[in-house]
N, C-alpha and C positions, 0 to 999 in steps of 0.2 A: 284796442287794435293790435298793442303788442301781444296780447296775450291770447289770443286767438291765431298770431304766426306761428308762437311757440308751441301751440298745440297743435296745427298742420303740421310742421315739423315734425313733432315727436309721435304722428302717427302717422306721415311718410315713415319714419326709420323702422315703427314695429311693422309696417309691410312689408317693406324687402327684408327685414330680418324674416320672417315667418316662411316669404318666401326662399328663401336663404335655406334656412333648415327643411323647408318641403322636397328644395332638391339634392340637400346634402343627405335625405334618409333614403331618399329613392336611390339616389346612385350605389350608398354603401347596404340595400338590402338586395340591388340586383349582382352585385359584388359576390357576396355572399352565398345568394344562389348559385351563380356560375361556381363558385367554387365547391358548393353540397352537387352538383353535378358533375364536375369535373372527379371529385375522388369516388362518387358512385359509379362512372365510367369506368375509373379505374379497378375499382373494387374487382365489378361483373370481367372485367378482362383475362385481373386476376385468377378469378375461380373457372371462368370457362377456361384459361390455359391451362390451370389445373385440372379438369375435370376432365377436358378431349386426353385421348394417346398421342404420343408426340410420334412422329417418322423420323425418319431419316438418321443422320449422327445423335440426336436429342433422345431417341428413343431406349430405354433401360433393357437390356438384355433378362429375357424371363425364361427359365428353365420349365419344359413341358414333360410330369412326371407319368410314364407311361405303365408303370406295378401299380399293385395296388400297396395302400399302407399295411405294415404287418401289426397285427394284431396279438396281443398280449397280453395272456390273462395272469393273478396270482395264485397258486395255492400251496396248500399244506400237504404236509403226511396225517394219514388220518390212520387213529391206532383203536377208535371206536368203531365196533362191527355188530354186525346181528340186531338182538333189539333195542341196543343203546342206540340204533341211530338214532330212532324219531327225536330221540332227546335231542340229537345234536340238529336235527331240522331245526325242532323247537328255538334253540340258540341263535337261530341267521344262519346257519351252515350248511352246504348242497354237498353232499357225499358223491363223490362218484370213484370212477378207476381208468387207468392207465396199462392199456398191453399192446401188445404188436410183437410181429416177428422175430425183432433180433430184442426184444425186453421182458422180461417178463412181469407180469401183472402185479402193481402194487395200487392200493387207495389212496386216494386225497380228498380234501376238504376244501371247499372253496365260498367265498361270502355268494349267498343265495339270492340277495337284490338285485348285485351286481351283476351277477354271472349271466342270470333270466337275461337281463336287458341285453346286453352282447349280444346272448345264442340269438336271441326272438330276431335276431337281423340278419343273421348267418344263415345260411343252409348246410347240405350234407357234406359239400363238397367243400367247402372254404375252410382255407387251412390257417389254423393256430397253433401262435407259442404257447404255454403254458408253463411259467417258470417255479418250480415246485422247491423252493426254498432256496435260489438260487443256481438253479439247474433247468437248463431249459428243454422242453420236448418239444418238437415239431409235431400235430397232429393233427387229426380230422375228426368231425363228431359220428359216431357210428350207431349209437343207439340214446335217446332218450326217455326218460320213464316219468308220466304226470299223473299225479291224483285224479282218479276217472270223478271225483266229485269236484274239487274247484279247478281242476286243471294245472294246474301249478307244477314245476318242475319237481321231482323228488330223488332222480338219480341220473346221471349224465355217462355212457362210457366214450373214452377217447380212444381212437386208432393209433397210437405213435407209428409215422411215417418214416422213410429215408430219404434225405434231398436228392439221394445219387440212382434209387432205385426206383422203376417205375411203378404204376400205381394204376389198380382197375376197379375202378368205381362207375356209379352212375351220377348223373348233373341234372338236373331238374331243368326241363324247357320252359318257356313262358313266351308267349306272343307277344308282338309291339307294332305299333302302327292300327292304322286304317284302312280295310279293305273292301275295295269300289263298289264291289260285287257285294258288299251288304245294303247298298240301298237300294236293290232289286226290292220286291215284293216277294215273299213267299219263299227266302234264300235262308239259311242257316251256314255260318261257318263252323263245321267240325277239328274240335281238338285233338287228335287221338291218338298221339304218341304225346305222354307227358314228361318222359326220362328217356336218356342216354345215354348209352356205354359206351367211355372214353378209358383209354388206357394213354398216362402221359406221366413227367414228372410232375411232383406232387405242388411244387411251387408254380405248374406252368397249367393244371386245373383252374377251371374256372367257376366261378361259385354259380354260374349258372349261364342259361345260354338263351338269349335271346334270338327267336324268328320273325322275321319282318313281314307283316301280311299286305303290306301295300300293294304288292302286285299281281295279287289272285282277285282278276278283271270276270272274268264269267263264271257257270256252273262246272267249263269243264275243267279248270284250274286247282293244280293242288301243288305240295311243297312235301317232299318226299327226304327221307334221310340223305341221299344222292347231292341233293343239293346245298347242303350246309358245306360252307368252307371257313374250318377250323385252324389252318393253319400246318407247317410243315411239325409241330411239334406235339400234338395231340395228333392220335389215332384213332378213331371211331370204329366198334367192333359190333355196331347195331345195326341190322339188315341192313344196306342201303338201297334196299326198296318198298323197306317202311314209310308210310304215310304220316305225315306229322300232324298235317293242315288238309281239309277238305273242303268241298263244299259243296253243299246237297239242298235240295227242295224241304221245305219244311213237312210235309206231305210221308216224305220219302224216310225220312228220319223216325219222323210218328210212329211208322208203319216196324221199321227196322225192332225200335226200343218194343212195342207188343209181343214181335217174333221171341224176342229175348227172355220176354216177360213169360209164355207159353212153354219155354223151354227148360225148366229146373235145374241143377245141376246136381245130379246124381252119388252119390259119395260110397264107395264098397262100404261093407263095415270090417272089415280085416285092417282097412288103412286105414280107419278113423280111431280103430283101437288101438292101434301100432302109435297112430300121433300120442295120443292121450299118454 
């Protein structure tokens, strides 16, 4: 009899023990969790305050850089000419030259990986340094020479420029945007002024000039020199009743390009010999 108390007893007590620790792991695993929530809370607050722009007095003062960056290439004196160059192609090296008004005409040598990648981004009008052993030229690229087999660059001449004198070049146009009037049927948009004579100073050229065709709505729609506005610091010296942008029936186009095709273009031979 006693020994049958003693064993209700001793498994009364491993009851509430078992139950005992059932609730002490429950309360210290929901503990736990609130807390792996409470700093993932925190975390996400963190990084969303980090990641929105702050207003008001919080907000960091940001400088909005309105030139472009100046560009700067390296090169050398080049004292190989004639048909040592190829050699010096051979070597990594793009031979070109340097002249302009108030300089007169000397070569350089400049690494030919390099220099490709630059120009291929440039156009005619974008103006570079060119620091020639510690001496720098302001200039523009004026003529390019490529291997008519792999295309490749093989001689570069550079304009040296004055920052103080102005400058009459052409800029190369190029279209932008969407225009309504193409999702007609049977509509063509015409490109037909591709370049621009601008006379400005040479730091206030732009390497090229974008037309916005968004708002040539029908066939009778077009965007003429007249309407570009350049600014009080460029002068445009191209009709301003040149057509840049048109737009015509595909029909009408067709027809135009034949005429042209019928028409040859004639050459004396007194001025073909004079060219030659």
């Amino acid at each position: 009899m006693n020994v049958l108390f003693f064993l209700n007893i001793k498994l009364f007590i491993f009851i509430v023990l078992d139950i005992f620790n059932t609730l002490t792991g429950f309360c210290l695993t929901k503990t736990v969790k609130k807390d792996k929530l409470f700093s993932r809370r925190k975390f996400v607050r963190q990084f969303t305050r980090r990641g929105q722009p702050q207003t008001g007095s919080e907000a960091p003062k940001r400088k909005i850089r309105m030139a472009q960056e100046e560009l700067i290439m390296k090169a050398e004196n080049r004292t190989v000419k004639g048909k040592q160059v190829k050699a010096l192609r051979r070597a990594g090296y793009l031979p070109g030259v340097i002249y302009g008004r108030h300089l007169e005409a000397f070569p350089i040598q400049m690494n030919a990986h390099e220099v490709s990648l630059k120009l291929s981004k440039l156009s005619s009008s974008s103006l570079i340094t060119i620091d020639v052993e510690g001496t720098p030229h302001a200039v523009i690229v004026r003529d390019r020479q490529r291997d008519p087999i792999y295309g490749r660059l093989i001689h570069v001449d550079f304009l040296a420029v004055s920052l103080t004198e102005t400058l009459r070049t052409t800029v190369a146009i190029s279209l932008v945007g969407e225009a309504p009037v193409s999702k007609l049927a049977d509509v063509v948009i015409l490109h037909n002024l591709y370049e621009l004579e601008v006379e400005c100073l040479p730091q206030d050229l732009p390497a090229k000039i974008e037309v916005d065709i968004s708002g040539l709505e029908s066939v009778d729609d077009s965007i003429t020199v007249a309407d570009l506005k350049l600014g009080d610091k460029i002068t445009i010296l191209t009709d301003p009743e040149e057509v840049i942008v048109s737009v015509s029936y595909a029909q009408e186009k067709a027809a135009a390009e034949a005429e042209a095709v019928e028409e040859p273009e004639v050459v004396e031979k007194g001025k073909k010999e004079e060219a030659e």
